[in-house]
N, CA, C and O atoms as CSV, one atom per row, in Angstrom:
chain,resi,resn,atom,element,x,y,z
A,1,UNK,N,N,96.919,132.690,107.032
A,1,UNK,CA,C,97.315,131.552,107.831
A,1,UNK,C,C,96.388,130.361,107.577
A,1,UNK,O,O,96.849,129.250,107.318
A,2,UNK,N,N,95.034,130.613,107.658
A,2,UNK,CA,C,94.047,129.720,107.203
A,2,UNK,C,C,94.137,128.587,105.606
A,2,UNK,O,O,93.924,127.416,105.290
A,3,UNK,N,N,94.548,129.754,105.050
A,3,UNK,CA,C,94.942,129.280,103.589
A,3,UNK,C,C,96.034,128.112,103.439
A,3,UNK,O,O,95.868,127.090,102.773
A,4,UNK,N,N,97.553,128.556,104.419
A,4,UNK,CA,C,98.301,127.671,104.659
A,4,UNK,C,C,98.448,126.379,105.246
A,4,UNK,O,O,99.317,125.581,104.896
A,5,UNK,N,N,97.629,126.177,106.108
A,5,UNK,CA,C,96.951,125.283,107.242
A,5,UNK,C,C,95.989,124.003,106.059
A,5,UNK,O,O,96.151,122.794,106.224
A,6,UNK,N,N,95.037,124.567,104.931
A,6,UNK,CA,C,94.647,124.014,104.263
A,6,UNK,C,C,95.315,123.220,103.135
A,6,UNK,O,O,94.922,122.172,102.623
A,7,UNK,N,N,96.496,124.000,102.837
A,7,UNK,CA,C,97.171,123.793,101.712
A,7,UNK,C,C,98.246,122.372,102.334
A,7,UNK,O,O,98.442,121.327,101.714
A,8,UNK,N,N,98.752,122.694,103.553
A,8,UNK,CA,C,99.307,121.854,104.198
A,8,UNK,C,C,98.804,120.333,104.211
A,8,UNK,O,O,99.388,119.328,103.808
A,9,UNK,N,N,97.519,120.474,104.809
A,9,UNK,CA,C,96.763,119.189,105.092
A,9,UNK,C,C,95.815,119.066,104.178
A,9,UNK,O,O,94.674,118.782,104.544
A,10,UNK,N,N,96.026,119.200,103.221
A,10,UNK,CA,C,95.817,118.668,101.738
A,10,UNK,C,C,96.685,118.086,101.085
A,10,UNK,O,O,96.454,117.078,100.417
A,11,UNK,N,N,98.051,118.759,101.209
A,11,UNK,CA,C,99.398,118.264,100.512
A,11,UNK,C,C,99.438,116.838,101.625
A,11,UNK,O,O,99.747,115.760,101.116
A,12,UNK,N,N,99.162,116.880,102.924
A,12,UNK,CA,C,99.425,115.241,103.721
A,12,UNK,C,C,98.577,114.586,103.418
A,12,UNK,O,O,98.924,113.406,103.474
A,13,UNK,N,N,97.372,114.740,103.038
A,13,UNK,CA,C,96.793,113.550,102.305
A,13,UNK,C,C,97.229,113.298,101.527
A,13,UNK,O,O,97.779,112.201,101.629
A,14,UNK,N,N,97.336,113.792,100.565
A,14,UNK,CA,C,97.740,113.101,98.870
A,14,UNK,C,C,98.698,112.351,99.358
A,14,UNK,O,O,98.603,111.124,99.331
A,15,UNK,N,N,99.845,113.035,99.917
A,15,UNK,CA,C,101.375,111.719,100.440
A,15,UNK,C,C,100.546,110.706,100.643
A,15,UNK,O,O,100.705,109.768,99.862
A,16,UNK,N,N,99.463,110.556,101.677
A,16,UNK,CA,C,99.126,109.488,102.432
A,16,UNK,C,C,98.372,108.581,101.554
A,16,UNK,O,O,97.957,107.563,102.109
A,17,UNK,N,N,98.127,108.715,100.409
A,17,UNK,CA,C,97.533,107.956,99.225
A,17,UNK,C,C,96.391,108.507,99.053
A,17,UNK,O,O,95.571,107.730,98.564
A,18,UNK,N,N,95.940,109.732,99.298
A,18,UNK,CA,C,94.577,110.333,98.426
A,18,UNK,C,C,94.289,110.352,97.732
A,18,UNK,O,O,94.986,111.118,97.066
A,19,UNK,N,N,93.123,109.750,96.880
A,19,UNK,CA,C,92.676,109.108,95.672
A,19,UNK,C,C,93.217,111.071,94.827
A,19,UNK,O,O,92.516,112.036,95.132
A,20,UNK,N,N,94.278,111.234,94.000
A,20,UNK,CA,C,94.347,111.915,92.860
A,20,UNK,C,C,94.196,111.515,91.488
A,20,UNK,O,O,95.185,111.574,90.758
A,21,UNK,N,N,92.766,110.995,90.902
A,21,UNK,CA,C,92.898,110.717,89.857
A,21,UNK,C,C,93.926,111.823,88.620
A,21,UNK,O,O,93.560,112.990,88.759
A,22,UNK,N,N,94.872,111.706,87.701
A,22,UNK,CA,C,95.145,112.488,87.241
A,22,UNK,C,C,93.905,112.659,85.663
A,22,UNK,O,O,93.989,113.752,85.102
A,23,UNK,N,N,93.313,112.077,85.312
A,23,UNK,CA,C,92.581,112.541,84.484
A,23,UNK,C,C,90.697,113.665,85.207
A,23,UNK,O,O,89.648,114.096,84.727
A,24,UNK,N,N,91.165,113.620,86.091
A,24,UNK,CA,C,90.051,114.173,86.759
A,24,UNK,C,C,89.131,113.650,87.254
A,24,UNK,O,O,88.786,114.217,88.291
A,25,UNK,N,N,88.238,112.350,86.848
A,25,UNK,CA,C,87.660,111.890,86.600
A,25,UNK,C,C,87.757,110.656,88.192
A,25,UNK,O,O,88.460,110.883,89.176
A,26,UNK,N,N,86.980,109.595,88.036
A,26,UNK,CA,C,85.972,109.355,89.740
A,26,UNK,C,C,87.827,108.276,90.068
A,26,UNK,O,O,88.409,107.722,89.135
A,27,UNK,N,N,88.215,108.262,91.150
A,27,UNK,CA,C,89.654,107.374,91.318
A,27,UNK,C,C,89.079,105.633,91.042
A,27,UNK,O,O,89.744,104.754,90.495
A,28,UNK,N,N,87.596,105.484,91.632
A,28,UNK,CA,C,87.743,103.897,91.470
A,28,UNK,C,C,85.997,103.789,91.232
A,28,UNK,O,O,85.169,104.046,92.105
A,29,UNK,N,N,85.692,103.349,89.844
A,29,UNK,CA,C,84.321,102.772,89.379
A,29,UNK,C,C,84.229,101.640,89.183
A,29,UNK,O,O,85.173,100.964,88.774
A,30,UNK,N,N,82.823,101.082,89.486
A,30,UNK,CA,C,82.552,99.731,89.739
A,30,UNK,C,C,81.515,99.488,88.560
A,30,UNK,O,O,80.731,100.391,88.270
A,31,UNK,N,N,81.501,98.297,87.889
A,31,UNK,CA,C,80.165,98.148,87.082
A,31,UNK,C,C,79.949,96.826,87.317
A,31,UNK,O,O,80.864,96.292,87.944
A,32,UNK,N,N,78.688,95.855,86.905
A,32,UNK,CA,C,78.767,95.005,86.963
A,32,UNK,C,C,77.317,94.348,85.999
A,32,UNK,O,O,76.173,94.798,86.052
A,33,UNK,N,N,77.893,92.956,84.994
A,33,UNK,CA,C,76.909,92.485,84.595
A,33,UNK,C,C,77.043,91.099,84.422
A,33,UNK,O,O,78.073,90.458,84.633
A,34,UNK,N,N,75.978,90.663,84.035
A,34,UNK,CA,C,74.077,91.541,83.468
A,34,UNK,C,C,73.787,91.957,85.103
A,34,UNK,O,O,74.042,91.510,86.222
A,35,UNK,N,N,73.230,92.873,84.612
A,35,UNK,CA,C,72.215,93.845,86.043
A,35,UNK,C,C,71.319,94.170,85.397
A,35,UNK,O,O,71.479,95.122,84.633
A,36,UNK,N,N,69.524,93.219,85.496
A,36,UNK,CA,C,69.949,92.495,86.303
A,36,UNK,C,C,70.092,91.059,86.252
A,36,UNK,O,O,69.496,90.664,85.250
A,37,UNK,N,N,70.736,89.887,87.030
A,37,UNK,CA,C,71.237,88.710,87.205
A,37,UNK,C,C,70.118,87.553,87.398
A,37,UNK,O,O,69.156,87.782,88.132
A,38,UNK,N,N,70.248,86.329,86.746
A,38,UNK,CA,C,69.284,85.069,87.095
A,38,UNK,C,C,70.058,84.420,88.393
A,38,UNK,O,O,71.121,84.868,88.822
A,39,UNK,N,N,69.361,83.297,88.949
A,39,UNK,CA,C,70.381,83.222,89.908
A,39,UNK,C,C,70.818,81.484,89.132
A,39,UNK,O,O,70.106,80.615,88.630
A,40,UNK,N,N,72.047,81.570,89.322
A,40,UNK,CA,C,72.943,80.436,89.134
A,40,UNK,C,C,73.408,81.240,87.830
A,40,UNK,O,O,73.700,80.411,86.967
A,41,UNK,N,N,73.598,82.643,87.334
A,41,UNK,CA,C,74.383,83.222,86.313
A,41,UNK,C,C,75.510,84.249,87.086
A,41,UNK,O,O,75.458,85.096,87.977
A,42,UNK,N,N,76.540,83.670,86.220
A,42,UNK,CA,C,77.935,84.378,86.696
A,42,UNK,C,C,77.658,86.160,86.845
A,42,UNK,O,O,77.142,86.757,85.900
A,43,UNK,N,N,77.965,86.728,87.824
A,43,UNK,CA,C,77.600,88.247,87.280
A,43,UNK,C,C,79.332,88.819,87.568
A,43,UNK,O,O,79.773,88.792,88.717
A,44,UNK,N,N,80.121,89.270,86.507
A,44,UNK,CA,C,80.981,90.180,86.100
A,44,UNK,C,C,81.252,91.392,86.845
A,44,UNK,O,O,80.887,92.465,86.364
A,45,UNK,N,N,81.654,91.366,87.600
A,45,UNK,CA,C,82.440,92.614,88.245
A,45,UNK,C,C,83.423,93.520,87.623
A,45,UNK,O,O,84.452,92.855,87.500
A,46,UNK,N,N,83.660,95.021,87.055
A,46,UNK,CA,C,84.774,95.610,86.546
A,46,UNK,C,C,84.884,97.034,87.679
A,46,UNK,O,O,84.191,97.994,88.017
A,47,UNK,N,N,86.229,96.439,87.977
A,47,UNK,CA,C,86.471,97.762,88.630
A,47,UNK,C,C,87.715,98.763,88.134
A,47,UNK,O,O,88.895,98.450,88.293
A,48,UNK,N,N,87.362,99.788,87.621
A,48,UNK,CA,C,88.529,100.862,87.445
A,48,UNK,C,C,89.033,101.454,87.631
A,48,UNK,O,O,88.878,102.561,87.117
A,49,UNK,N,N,90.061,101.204,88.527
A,49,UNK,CA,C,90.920,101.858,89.090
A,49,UNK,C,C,92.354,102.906,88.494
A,49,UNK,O,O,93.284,102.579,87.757
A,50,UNK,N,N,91.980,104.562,89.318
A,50,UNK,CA,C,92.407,105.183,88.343
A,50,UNK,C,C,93.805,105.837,89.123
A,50,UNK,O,O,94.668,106.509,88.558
A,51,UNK,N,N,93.779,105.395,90.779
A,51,UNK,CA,C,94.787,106.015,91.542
A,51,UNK,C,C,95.670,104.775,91.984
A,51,UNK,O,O,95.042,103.720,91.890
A,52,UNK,N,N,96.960,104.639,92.437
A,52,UNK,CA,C,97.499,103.618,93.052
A,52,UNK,C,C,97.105,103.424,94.588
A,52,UNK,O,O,97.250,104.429,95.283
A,53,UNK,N,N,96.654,102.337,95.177
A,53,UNK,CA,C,96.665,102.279,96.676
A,53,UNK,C,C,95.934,100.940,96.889
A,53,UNK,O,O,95.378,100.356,95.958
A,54,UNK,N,N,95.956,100.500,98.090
A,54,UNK,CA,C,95.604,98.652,98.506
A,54,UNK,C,C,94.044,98.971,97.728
A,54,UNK,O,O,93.425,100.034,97.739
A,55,UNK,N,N,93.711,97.842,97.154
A,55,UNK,CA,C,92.357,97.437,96.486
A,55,UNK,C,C,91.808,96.515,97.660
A,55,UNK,O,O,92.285,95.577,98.298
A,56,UNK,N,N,90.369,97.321,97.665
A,56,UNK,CA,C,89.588,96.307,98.701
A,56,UNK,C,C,88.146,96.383,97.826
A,56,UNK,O,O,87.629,97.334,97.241
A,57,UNK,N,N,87.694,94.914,97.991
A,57,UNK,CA,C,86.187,94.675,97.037
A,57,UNK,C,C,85.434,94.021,98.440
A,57,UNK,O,O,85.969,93.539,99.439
A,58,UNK,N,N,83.991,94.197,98.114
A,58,UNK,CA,C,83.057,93.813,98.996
A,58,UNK,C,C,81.983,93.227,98.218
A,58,UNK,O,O,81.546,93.912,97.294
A,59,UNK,N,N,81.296,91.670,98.500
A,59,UNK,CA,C,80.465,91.378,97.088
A,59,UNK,C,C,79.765,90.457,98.716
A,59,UNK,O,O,80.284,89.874,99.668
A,60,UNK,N,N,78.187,90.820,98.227
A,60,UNK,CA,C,77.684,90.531,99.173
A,60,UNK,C,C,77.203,88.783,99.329
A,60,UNK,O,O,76.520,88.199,98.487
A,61,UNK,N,N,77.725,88.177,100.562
A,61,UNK,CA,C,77.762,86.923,100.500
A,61,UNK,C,C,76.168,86.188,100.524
A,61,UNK,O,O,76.177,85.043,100.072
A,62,UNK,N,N,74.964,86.639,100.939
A,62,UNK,CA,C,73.679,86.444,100.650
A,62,UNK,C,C,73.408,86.260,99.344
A,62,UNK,O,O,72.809,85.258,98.952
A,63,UNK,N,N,73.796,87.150,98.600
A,63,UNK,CA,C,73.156,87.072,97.293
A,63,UNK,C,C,74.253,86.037,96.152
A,63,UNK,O,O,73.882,85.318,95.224
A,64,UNK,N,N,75.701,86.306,96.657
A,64,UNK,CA,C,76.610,85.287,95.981
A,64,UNK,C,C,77.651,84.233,96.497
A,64,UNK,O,O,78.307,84.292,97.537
A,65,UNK,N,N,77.655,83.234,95.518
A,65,UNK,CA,C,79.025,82.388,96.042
A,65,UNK,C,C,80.101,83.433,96.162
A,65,UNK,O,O,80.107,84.645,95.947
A,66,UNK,N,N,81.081,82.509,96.605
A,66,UNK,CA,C,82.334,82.833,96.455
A,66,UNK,C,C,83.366,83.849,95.110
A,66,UNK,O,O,84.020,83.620,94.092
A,67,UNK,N,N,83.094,84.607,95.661
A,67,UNK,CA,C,83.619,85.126,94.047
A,67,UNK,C,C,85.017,84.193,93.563
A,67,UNK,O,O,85.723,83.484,94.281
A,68,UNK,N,N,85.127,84.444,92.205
A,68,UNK,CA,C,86.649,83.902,91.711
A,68,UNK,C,C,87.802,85.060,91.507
A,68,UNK,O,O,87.780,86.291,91.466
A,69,UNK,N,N,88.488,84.379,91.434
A,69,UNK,CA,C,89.744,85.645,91.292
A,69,UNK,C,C,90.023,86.200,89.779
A,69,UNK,O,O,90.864,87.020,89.411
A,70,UNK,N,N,89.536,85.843,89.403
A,70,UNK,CA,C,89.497,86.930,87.777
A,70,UNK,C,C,90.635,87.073,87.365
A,70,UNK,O,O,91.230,86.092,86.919
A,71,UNK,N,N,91.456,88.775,87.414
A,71,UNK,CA,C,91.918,89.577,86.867
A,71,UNK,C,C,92.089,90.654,88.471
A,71,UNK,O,O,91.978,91.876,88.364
A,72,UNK,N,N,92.268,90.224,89.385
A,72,UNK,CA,C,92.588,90.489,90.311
A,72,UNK,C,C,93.934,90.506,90.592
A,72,UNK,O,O,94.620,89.565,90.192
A,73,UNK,N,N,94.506,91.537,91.299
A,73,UNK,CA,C,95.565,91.122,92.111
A,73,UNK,C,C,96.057,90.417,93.315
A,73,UNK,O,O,95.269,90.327,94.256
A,74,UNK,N,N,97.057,89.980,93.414
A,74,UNK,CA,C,97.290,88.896,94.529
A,74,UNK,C,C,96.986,90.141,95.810
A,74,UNK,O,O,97.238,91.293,96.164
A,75,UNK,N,N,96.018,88.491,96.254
A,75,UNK,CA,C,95.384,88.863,97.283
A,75,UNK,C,C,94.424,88.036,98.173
A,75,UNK,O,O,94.478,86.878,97.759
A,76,UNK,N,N,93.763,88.109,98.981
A,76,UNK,CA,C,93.030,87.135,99.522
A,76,UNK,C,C,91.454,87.383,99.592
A,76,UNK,O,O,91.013,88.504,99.843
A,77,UNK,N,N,90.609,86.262,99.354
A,77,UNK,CA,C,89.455,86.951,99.835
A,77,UNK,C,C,88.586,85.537,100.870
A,77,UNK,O,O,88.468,84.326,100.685
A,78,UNK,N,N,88.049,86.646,102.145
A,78,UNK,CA,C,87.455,86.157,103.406
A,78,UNK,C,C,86.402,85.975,103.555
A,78,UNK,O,O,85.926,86.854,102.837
A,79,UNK,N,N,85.695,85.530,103.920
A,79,UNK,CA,C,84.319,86.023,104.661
A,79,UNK,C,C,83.956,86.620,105.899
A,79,UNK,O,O,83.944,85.879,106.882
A,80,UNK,N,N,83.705,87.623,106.018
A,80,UNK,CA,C,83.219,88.687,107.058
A,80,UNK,C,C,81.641,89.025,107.358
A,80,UNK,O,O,80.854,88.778,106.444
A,81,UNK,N,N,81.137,89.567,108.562
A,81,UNK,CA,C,79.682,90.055,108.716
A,81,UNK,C,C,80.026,91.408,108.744
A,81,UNK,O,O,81.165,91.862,108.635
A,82,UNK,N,N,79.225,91.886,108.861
A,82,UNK,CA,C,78.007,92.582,107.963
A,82,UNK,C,C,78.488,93.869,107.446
A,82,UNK,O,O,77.678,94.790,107.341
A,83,UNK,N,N,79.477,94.004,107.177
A,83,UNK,CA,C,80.064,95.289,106.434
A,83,UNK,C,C,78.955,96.643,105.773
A,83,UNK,O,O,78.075,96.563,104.915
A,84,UNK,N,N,79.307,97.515,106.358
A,84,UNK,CA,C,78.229,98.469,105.457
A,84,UNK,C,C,78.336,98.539,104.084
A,84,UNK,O,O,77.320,98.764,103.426
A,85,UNK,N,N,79.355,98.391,103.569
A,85,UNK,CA,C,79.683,97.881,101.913
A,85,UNK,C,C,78.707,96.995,101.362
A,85,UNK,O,O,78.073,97.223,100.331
A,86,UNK,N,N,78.603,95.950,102.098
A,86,UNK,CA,C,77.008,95.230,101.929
A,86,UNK,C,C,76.370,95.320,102.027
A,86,UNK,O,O,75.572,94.444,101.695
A,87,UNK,N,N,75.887,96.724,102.713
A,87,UNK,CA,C,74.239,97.040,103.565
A,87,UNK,C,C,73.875,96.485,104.531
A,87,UNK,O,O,72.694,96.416,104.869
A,88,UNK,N,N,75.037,95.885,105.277
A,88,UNK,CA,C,75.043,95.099,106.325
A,88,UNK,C,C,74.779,93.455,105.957
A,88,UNK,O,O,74.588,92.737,106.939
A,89,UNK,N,N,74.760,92.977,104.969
A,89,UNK,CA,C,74.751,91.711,104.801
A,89,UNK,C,C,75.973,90.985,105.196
A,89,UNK,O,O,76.931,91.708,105.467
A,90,UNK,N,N,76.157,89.612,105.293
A,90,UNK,CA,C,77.424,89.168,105.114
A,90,UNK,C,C,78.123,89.149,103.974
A,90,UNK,O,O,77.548,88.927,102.909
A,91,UNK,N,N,79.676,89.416,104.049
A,91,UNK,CA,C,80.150,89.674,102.866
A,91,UNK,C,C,81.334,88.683,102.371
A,91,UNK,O,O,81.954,88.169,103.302
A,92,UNK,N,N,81.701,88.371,101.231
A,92,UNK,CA,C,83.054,88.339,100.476
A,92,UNK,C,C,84.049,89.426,100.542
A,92,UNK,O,O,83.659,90.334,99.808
A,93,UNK,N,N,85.278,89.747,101.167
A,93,UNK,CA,C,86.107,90.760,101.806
A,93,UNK,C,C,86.866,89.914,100.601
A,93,UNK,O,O,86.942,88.692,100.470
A,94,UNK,N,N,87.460,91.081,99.674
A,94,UNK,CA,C,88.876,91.140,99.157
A,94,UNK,C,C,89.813,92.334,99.324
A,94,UNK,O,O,89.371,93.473,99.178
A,95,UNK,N,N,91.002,92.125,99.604
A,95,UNK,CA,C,92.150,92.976,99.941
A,95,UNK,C,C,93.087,92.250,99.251
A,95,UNK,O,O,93.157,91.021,99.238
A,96,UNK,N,N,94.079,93.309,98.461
A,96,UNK,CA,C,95.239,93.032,98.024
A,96,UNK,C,C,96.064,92.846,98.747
A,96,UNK,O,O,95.937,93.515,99.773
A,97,UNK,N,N,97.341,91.905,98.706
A,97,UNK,CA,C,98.362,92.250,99.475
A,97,UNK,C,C,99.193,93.207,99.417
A,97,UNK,O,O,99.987,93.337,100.349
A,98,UNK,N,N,99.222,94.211,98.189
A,98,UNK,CA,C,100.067,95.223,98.400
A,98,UNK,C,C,98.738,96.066,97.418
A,98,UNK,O,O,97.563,95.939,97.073
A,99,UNK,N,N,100.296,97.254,97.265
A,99,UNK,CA,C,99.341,98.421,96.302
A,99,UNK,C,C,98.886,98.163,94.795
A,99,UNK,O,O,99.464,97.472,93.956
A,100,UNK,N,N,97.923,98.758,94.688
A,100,UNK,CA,C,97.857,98.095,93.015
A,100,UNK,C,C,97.556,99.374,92.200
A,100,UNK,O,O,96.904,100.364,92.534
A,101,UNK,N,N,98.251,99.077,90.950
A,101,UNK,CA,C,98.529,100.177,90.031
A,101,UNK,C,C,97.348,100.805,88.981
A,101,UNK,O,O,96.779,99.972,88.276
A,102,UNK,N,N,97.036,101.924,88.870
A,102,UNK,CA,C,95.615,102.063,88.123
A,102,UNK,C,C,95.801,101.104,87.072
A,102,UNK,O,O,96.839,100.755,86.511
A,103,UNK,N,N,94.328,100.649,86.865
A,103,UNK,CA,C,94.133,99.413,85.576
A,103,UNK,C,C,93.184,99.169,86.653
A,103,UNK,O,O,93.075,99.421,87.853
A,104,UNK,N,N,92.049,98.118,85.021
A,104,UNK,CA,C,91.148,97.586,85.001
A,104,UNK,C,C,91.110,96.347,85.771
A,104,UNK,O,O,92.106,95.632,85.876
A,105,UNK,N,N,90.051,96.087,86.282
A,105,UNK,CA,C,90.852,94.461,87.465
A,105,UNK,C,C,88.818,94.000,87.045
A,105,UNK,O,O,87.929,94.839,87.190
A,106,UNK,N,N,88.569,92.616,86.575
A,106,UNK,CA,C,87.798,91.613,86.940
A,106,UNK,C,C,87.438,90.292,87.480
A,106,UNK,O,O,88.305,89.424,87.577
A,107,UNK,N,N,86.472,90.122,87.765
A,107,UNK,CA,C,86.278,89.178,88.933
A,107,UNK,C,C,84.321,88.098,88.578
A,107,UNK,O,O,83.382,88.878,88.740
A,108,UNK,N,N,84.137,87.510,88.420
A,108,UNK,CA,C,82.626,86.998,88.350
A,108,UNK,C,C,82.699,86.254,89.654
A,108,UNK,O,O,83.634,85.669,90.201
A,109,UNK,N,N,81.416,86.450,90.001
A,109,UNK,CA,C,80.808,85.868,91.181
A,109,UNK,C,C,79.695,85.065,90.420
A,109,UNK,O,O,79.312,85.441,89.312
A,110,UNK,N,N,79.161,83.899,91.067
A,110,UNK,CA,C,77.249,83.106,90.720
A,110,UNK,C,C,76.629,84.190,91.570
A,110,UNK,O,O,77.073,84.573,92.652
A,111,UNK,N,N,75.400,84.701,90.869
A,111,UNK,CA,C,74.094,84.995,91.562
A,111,UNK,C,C,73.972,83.955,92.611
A,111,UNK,O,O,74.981,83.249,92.604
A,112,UNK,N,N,73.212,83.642,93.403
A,112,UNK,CA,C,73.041,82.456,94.312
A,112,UNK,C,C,71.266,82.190,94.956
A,112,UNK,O,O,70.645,81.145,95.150
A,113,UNK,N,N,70.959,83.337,95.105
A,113,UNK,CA,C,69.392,84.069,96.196
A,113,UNK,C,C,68.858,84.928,95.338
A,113,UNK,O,O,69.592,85.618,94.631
A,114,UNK,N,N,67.717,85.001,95.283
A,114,UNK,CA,C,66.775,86.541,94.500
A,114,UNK,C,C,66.892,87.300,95.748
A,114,UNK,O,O,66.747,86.884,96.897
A,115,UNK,N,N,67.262,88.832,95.220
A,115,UNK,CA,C,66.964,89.872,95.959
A,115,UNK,C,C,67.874,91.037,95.302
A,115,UNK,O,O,67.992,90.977,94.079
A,116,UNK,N,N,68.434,91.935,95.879
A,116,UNK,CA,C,69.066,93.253,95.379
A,116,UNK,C,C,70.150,93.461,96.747
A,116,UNK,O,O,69.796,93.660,97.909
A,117,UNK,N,N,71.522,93.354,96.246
A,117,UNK,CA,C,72.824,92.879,96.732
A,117,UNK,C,C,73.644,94.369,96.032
A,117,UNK,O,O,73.512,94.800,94.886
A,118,UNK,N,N,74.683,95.058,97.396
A,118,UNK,CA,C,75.515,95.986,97.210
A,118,UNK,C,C,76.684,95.327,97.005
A,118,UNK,O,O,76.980,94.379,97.733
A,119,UNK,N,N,77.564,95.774,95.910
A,119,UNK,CA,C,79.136,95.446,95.942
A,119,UNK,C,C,79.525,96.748,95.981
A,119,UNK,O,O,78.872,97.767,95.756
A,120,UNK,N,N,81.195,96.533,96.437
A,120,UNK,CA,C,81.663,97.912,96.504
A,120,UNK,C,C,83.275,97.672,96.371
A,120,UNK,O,O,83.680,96.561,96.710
A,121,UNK,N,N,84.202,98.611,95.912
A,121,UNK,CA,C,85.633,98.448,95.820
A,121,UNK,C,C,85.863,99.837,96.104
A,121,UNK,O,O,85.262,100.893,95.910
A,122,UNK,N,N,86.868,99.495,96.593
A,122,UNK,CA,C,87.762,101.138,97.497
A,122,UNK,C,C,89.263,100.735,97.104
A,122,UNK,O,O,89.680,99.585,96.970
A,123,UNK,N,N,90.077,102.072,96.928
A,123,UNK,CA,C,91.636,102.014,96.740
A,123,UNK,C,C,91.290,103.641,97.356
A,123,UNK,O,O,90.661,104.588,96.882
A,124,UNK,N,N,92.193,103.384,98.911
A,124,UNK,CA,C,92.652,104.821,99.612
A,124,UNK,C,C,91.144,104.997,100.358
A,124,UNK,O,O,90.340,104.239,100.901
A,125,UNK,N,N,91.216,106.159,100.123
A,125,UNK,CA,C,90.020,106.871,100.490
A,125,UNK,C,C,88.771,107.340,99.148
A,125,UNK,O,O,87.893,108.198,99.059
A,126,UNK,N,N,89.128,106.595,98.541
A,126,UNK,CA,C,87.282,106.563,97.639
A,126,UNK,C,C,86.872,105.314,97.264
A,126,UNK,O,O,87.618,104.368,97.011
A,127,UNK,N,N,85.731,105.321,97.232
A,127,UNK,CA,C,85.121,104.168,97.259
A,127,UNK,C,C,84.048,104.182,96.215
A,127,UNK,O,O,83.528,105.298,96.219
A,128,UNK,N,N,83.405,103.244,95.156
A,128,UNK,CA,C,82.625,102.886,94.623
A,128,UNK,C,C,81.372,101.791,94.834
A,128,UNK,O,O,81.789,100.707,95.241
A,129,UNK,N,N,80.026,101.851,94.652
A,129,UNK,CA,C,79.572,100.333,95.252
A,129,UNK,C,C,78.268,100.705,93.731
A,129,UNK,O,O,77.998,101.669,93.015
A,130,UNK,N,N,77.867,99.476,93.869
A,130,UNK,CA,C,76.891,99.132,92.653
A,130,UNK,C,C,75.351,98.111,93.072
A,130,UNK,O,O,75.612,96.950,93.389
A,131,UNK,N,N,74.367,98.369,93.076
A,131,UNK,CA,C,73.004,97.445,93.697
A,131,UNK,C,C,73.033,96.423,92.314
A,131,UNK,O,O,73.027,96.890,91.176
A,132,UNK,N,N,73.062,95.133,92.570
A,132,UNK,CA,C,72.789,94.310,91.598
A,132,UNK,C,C,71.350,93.603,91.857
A,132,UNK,O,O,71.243,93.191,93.011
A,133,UNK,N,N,70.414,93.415,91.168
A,133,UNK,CA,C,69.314,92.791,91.750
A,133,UNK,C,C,69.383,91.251,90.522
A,133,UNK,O,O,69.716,91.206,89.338
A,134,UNK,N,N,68.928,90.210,91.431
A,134,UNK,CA,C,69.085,88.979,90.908
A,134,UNK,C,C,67.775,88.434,91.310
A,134,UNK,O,O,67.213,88.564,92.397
A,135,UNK,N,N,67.306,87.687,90.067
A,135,UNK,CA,C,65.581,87.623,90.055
A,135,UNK,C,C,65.895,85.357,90.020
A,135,UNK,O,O,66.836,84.564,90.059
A,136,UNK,N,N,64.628,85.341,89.943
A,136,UNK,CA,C,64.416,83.792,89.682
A,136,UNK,C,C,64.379,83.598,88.479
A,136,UNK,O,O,63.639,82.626,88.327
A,137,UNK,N,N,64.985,84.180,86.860
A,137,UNK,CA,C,65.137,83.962,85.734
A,137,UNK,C,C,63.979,83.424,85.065
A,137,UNK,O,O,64.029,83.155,83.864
């Protein structure tokens, strides 16, 4: 019975968009360069997304402008406090308006402040984040 109970509410996640990468491998990785960053240099965001489900990015607003929209999907991005995605900093909030299909998506932000800044992107339930540290060049 135990077995069934598991198998069940495993099979309702996945419906519900549970990151299933089909190559096995992590559903959504983040990289980003140069790491690490001067400040007033663009730093490159790549995120790879390997499952379908809403794309959400977090790029911490202390350490950067406004990010640009890259290679993004339509979508919006806000400014919000202090998200743990940031380490509690204030952040740049992006959300897609709908689902987005595995593929590569980029984005550059400016360095802005010296210090060491979390980004992070989630589709579903997994999430990726990356420490960028940005010096006085």
């Amino acid at each position: 019975m135990r077995k069934i109970v598991m198998a069940v509410g495993l099979s309702c996640l996945m419906a519900l968009g549970g990151p299933t990468p089909a190559a096995g491998g992590p559903a959504v990785q983040l990289s980003v360069a140069p790491n690490p960053a001067a400040v007033g240099q663009r730093v490159v965001h790549t995120i790879d997304v390997a499952v379908s489900g809403r794309l959400e990015v977090w790029v911490s607003a202390s350490g950067f402008a406004q990010p640009r929209p890259g290679t993004l999907p339509p979508g919006t991005w806000v400014q919000t406090c202090c998200p743990s995605q940031t380490a509690g900093t204030p952040a740049w909030y992006f959300r897609s308006s709908g689902s987005v299909a595995p593929s590569r998506y980029r984005f550059g932000a400016d360095a802005r402040r010296v210090g060491s800044y979390l980004s992070t992107a989630s589709v579903g339930f997994a999430s990726a984040g990356t420490w960028i540290r940005v010096t006085q060049g």
